[in-house]
C-alpha positions in Angstrom: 14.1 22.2 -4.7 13.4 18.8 -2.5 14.6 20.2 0.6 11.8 22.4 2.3 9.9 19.5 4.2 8.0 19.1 5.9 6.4 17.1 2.7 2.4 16.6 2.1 1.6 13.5 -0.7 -1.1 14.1 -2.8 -2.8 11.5 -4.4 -4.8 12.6 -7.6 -7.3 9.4 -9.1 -8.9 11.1 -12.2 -10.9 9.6 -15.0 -8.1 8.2 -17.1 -5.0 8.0 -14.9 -3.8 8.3 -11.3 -1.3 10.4 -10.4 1.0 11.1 -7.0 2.7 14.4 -5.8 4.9 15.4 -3.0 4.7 19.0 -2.2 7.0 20.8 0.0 6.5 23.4 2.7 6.7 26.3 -0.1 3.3 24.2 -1.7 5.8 23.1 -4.6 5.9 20.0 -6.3 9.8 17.8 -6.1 8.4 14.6 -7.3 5.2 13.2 -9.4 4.1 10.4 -11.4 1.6 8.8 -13.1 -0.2 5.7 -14.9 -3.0 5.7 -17.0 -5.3 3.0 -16.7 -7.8 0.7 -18.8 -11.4 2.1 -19.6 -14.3 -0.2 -20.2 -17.3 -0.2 -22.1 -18.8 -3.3 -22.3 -21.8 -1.9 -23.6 -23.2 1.4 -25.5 -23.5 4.2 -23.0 -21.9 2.1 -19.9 -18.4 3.1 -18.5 -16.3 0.9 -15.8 -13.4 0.9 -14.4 -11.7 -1.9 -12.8 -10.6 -1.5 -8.9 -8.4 -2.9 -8.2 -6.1 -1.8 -11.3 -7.1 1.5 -9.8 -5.7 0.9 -6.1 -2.3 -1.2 -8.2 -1.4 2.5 -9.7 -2.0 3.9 -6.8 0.4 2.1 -4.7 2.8 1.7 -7.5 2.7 5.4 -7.3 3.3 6.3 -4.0 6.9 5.3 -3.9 7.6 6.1 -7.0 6.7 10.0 -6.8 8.7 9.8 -3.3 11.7 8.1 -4.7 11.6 11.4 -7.9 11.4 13.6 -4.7 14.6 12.3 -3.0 11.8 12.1 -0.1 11.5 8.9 2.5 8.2 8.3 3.5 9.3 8.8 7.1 9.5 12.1 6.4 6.3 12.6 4.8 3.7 15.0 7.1 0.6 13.8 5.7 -1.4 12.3 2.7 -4.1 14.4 1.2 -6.7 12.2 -1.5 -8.5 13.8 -4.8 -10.7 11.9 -7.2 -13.1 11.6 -9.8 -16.1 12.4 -8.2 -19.7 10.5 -8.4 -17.9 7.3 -9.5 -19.6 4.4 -7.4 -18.3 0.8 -6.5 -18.9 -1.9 -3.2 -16.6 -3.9 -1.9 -16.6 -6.7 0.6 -16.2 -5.7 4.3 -14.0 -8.6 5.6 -11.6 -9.0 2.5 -11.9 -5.9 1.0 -12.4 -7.3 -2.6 -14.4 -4.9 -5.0 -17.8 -6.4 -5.7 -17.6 -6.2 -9.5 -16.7 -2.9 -11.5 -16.9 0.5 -10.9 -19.2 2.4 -12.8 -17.9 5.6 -13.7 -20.0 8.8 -13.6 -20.0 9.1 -17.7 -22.1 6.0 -17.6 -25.6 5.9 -18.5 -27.2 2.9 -17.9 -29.5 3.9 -15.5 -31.3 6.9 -17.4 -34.5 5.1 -18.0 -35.0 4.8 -14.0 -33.9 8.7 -14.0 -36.4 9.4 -17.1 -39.3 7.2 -15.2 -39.1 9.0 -12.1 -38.5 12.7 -13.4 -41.7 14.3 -11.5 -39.4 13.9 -8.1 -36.8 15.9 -9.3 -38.3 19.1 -7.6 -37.8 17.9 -4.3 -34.6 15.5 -4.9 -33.1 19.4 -6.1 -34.7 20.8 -2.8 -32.9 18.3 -0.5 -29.5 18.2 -2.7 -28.9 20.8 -4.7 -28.5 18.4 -8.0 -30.4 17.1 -10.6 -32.0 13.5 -11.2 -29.6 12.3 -13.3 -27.4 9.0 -13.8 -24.2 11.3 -13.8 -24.6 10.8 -10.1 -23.8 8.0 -7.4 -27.5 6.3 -6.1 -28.7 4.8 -8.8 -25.1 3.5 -9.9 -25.7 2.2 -6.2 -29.4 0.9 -6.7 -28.3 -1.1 -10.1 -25.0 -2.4 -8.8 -27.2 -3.9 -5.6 -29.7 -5.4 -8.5 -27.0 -7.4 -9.9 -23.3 -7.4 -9.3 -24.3 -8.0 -5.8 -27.3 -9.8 -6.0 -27.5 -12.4 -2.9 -25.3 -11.0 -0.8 -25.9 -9.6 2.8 -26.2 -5.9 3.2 -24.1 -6.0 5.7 -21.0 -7.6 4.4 -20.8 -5.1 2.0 -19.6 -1.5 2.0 -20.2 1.3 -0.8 -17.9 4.5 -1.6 -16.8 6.8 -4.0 -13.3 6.3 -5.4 -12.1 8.4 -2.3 -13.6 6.1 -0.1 -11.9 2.9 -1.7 -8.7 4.3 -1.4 -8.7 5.4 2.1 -10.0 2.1 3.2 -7.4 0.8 1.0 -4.8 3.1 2.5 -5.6 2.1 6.1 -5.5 -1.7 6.0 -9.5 -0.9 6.3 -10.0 0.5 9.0 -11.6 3.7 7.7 -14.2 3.9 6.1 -15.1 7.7 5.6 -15.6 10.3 2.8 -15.7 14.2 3.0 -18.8 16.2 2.2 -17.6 17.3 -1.2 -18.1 13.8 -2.3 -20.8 12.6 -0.2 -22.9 16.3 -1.8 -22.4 14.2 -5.4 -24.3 11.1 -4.8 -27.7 12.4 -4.4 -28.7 11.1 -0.9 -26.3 13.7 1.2 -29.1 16.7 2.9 -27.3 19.9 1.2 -28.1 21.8 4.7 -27.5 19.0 6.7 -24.4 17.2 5.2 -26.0 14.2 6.5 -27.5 11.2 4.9 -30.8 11.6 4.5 -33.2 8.6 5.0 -36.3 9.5 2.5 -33.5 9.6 -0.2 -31.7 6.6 0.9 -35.0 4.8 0.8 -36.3 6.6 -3.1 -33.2 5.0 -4.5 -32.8 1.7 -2.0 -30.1 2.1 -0.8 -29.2 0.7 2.6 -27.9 2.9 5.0 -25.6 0.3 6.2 -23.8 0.2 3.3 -22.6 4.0 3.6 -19.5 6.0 5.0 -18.9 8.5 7.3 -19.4 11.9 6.3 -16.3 14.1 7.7 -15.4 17.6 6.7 -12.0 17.8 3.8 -9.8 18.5 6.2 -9.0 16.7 9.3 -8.6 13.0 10.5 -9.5 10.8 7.3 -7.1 7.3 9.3 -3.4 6.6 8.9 -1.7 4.4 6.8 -0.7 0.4 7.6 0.9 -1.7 5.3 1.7 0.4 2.7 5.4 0.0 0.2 7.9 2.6 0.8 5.2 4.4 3.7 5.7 3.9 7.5 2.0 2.8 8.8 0.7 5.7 10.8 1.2 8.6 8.6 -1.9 10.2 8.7 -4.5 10.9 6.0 -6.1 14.3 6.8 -7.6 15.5 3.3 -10.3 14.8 1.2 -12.0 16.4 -1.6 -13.9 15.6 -4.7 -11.1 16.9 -7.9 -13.4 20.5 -8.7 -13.4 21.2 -5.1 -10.3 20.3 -4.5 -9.2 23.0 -7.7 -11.2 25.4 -6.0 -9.2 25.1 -2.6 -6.0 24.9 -4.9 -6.6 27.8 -6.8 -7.5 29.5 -3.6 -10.9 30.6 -4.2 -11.9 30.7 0.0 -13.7 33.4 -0.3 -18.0 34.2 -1.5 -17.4 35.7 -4.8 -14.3 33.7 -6.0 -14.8 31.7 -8.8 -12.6 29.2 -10.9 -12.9 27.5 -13.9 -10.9 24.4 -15.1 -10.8 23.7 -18.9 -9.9 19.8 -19.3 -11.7 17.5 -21.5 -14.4 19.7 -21.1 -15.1 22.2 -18.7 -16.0 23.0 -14.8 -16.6 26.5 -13.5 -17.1 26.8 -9.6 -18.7 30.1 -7.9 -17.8 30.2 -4.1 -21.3 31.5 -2.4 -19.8 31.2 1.0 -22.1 29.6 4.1 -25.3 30.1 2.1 -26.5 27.3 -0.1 -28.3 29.2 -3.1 -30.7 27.4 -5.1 -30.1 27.9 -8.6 -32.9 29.4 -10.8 -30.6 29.0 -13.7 -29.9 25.5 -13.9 -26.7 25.1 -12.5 -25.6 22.9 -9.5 -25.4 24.0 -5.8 -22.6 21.2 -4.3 -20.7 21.7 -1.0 -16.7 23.5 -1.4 -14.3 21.8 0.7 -14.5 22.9 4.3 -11.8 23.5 6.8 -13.7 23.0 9.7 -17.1 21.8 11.0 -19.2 24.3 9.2 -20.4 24.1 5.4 -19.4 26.2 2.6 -21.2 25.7 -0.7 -20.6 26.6 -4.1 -22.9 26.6 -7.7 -21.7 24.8 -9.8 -21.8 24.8 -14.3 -20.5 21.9 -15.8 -19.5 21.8 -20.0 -19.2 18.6 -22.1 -16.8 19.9 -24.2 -13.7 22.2 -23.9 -10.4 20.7 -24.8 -12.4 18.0 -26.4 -13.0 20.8 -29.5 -9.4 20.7 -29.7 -9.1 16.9 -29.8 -11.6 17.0 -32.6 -9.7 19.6 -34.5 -7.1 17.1 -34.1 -8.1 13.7 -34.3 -11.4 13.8 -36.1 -10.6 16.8 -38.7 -6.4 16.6 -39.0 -6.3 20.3 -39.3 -3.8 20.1 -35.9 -0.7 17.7 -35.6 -0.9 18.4 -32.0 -3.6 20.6 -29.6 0.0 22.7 -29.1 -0.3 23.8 -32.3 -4.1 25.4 -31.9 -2.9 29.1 -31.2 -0.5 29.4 -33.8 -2.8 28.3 -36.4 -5.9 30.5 -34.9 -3.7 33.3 -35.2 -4.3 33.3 -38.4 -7.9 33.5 -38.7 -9.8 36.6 -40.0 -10.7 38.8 -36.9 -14.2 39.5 -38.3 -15.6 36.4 -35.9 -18.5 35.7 -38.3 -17.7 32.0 -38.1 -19.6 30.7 -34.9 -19.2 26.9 -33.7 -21.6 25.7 -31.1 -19.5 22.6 -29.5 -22.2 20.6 -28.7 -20.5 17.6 -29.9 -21.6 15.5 -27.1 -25.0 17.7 -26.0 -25.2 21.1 -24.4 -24.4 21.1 -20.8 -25.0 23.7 -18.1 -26.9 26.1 -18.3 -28.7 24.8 -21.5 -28.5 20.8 -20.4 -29.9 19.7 -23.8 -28.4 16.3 -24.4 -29.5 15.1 -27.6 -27.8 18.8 -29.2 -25.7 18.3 -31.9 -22.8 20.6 -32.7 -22.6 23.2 -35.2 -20.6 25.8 -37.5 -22.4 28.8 -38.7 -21.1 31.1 -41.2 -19.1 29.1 -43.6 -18.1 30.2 -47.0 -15.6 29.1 -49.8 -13.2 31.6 -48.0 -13.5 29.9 -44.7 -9.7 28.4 -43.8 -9.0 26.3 -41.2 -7.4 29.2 -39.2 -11.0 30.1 -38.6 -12.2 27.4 -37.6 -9.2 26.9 -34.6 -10.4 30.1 -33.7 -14.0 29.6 -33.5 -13.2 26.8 -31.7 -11.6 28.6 -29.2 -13.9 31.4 -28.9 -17.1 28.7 -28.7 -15.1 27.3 -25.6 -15.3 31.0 -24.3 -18.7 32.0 -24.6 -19.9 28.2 -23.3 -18.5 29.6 -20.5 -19.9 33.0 -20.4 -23.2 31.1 -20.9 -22.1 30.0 -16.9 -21.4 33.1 -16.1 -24.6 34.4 -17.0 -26.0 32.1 -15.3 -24.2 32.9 -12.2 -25.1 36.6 -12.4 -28.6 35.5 -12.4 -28.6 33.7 -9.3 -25.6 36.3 -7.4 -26.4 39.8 -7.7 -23.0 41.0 -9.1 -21.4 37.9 -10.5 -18.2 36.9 -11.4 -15.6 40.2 -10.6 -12.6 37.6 -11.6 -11.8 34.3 -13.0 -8.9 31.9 -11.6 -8.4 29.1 -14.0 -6.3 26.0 -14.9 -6.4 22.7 -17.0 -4.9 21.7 -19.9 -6.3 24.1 -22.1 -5.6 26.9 -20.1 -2.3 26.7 -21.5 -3.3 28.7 -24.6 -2.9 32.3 -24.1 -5.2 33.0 -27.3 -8.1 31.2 -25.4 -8.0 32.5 -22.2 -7.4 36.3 -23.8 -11.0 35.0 -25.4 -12.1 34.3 -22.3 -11.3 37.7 -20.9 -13.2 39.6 -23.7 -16.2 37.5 -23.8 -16.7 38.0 -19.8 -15.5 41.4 -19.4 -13.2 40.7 -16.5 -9.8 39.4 -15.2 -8.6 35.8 -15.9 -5.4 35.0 -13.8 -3.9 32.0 -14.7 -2.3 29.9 -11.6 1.3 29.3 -11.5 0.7 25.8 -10.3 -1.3 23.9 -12.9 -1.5 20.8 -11.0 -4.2 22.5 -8.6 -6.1 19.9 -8.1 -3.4 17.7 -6.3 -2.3 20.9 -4.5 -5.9 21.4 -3.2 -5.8 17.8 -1.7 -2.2 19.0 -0.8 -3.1 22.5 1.3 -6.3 20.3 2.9 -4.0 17.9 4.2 -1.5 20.3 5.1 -3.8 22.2 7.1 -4.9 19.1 8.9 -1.8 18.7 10.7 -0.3 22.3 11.0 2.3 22.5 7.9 0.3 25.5 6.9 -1.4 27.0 9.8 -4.4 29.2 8.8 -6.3 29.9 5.1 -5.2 33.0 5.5 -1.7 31.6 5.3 -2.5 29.7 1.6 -3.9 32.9 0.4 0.1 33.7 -0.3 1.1 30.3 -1.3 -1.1 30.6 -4.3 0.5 32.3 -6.9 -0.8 33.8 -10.0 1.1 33.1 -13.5 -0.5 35.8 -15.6 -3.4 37.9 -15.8 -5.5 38.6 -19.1 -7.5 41.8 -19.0 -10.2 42.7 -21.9 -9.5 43.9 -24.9 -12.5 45.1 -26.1 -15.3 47.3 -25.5 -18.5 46.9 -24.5 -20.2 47.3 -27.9 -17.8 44.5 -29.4 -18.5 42.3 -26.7 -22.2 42.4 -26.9 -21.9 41.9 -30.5 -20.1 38.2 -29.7 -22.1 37.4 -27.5 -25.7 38.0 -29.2 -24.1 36.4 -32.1 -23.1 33.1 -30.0 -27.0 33.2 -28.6 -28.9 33.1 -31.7 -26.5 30.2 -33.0 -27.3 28.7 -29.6 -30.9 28.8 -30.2 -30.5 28.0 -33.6 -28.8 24.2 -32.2 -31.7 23.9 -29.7 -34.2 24.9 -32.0 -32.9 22.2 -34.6 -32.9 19.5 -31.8 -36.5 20.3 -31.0 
């Protein structure tokens, strides 16, 4: 399976671990690995993450995942970078030293700023397509310039997302860059401009100094120096934020194309093509990864909690042994579907974004089993998502015609057959469930000719299976108006 070169590296720097891929010509992985790394939370509601253990995986990594492949890094075409997005750190500019932590984007510690200043958030969501909220890079960048770096010159110092880091990282620093899939999540990119905007920079006081350049995903990121097990000069020619990046992977190019990826919670991306469309239902307009000079953008619904549910089943009920186990023991459930849970274990996210919701189960009686309650779990994972879906109808005349999804708990057949019924159309599973490191992979690719045209990927994607509804009409509406009024019945509890 190795041979096939030329060979594209992906690096993947998620939330909880970082990961490295070789892909071959064919857009199919020969060699991966992967460390987690520590999480910190030195206090309630603030998340960090240490850099440089970050970069240490990283280049631990690299030669490992070539050395699986049977792949010398001589042979290597290009790198291609994914990350977790929003996540905001400064370094020094002449040793390259991170400047305290990183604060991740689950942290919180700037929400009373966010709270105070909540009358701008008309025309911060005119200029960026995003909300005022910590989740978001500038006023991680605003408090770390209060105190971790507090004293030191602007101009010694240098900020970036975790894509950023690692490129400068990657090149002995001598890039310092980010595409405009990450630069669109830090509040202070223009969303028609993919520029930094000034007014913005100066609302959250942030330098302008301290930025990077803003590039589109594919193309000339730098080339590596000083790297183990990597010739210096390999060249770097992919970036994108991890949901775009699954977007590109799961080759959704096209306006209309939509993917959803069910990890610890869940992301659902609708491609709009070159026109940034404001949403009037609460969800997110961001930037997809671009080939080229000119934009494409996408909306955007984000949910707290997806294979979290599952977790919980697990680790906070003990109904499960292991999240494996879900559809077996969901099988089992009644098929009436009058037990409803509303997973707002953490809050209700897009296109509710209620916070302080609790979570709920409706319908219990001394017959309930814990077979119904696997399955309502699944189904409430579902119709969260056809809550987005909605959504997206109501901004896009037509909607979703299809649904392209991956993650972890895509893996259960039971949920996405749910997910089929509930929205009424296709859901194709991808072959390839590491799509956000192929994304990063087909970006780079592209940036230096392994694959020569979009057109090209279209057929390196490949679909695993497709699930097709298995109700009617009348059923469906019946779930759904069902899942609504337990919806309300949450908010309306919170209130």
């Amino acid at each position: 399976m190795t041979r096939g070169g030329p060979f594209v590296l992906a690096i993947d720097q998620g939330t909880t671990s970082s990961r490295v891929l070789v892909f071959n010509a064919d857009a199919r992985i020969v060699g991966a690995a992967q460390e987690e790394f520590t999480q910190h939370y030195p206090r309630p509601g603030w998340v960090e993450h240490d850099p440089e253990e970050i970069w240490s995986s990283i280049a631990r990594l690299i030669p490992r995942a070539l050395e699986k492949a049977g792949v010398r890094g001589s042979e290597l075409a290009a790198i291609g970078i994914t990350n977790q997005r929003e996540t905001t750190l400064l370094w020094d500019r002449a040793t390259g030293r991170p400047i305290g932590r990183a604060i991740v984007w689950q942290d919180r510690r700037t929400s009373e700023f966010c709270a105070r200043r909540k009358s701008d958030e008309p025309w911060i969501a005119d200029a960026t397509g995003l909300v005022l909220d910590p989740y978001f890079s500038a006023t991680k960048i605003a408090w770390l310039l209060e105190h971790d770096a507090l004293g030191r010159p602007e101009s010694s110092m240098a900020f970036g997302t975790i894509d950023s880091f690692l490129l400068w990282r990657l090149t002995g620093g001598a890039s310092h860059v980010t595409d405009v899939t990450n630069a669109s999540r830090t509040l202070l990119l223009g969303l028609k401009s993919a520029e930094w905007d000034e007014e913005l920079c100066r609302f959250f006081g942030v330098p302008r100094g301290l930025l990077p350049e803003v590039r589109p995903s594919c193309g000339p990121f730098g080339a590596t120096r000083g790297l183990d097990g990597v010739p210096d000069g390999i060249p770097i020619t992919g970036i994108a934020g991890d949901q775009q990046a699954s977007l590109f992977g799961q080759g959704c190019f096209e306006t209309g194309s939509a993917k959803c990826t069910y990890g610890t919670g869940a992301f659902l991306l609708f491609h709009t093509g070159t026109l940034p469309i404001r949403s009037r239902s609460r969800l997110l307009t961001t930037i997809a990864s671009s080939t080229d000079a000119s934009l494409r953008y996408a909306l955007e619904g984000s949910l707290f909690i997806a294979g979290a549910g599952i977790q919980w089943l697990r680790d906070g009920l003990g109904i499960l042994k292991s999240a494996s186990d879900t559809d077996e023991l969901a099988r089992n459930a009644s098929e009436d579907g009058s037990l409803v849970f509303v997973p707002a274990l953490v809050g209700l996210g897009a296109p509710h974004w209620v916070p302080q919701a609790q979570g709920a189960i409706l319908g219990i009686t001394r017959g309930t089993t814990a077979a119904d309650l696997a399955r309502a779990t699944l189904d409430g994972i579902a119709l969260q998502v056809r809550d987005l879906a909605d959504a997206v109808r109501d901004d896009v005349s037509g909607g979703l015609a299809r649904l392209r999804v991956d993650g972890g708990a895509a893996r259960s057949d039971l949920l996405l057959q749910m997910q089929a019924d509930v929205l009424g159309v296709p859901v194709e599973r991808v072959a390839e469930s590491e799509s956000t490191a192929l994304g990063a992979a087909l970006l780079a690719g592209l940036g230096v000719g392994v694959w020569r045209s979009v057109d090209e990927l279209a057929h390196v994607v490949r679909i695993e299976r497709t699930f097709t509804p298995s109700i009617d009409e009348e059923q469906r509406t019946r779930r759904v108006e069902r899942w609504r009024r337990a919806v309300r019945s949450v908010i309306g509890h919170h209130e």
